[in-house]
N, C-alpha and C positions, 0 to 999 in steps of 0.2 A: 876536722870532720867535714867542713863547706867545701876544702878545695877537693875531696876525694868524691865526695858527690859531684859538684860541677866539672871535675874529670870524666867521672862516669855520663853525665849526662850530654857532655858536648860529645865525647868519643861517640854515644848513641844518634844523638843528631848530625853529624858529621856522617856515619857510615849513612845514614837513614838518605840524606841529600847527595850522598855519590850513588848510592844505589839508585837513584830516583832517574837518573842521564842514562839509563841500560832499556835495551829493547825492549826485555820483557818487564819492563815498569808496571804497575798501574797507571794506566789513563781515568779520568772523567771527560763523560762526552759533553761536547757542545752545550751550551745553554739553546733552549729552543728559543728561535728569534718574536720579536714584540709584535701584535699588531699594531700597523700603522694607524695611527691616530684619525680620525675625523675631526674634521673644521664644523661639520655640522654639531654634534655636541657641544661642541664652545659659544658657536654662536648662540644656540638654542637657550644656553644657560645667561649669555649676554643679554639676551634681549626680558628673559625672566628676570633677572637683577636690575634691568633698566627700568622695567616696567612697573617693579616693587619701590624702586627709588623713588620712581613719579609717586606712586599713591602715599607713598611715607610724608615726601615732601615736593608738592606740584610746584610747580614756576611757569610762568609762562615764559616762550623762546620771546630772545630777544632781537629785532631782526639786525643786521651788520650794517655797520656805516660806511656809505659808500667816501670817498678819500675825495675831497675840493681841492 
């Protein structure tokens, strides 16, 4: 009973995929392209995450050592 189905079913997708390589196929069109991203969003969001970090937890900067 398995192999007469999976006969039948491959025969169906076998023609379905040779069919599919003929001019009059169906096509689906293009996906319509992304907007390009903004830097400003990210940054905007950076500086709100930075600024939320300070009042969670302040520190003061500490300044660099210069090399002797």
């Amino acid at each position: 009973m398995f192999d007469l189905t999976s006969m039948i079913l491959s025969s169906r997708v076998t023609e379905r995929h040779l069919m599919s390589a003929r001019p009059t196929a169906p096509t689906t069109p293009a996906p319509l392209p992304r907007r390009p991203r903004t830097d400003t969003g990210r940054a905007l969001l950076a500086t709100m995450l930075r600024r939320l970090a300070n009042r969670v937890e302040p520190r003061a900067v500490q300044p660099c050592q210069t090399a002797s």
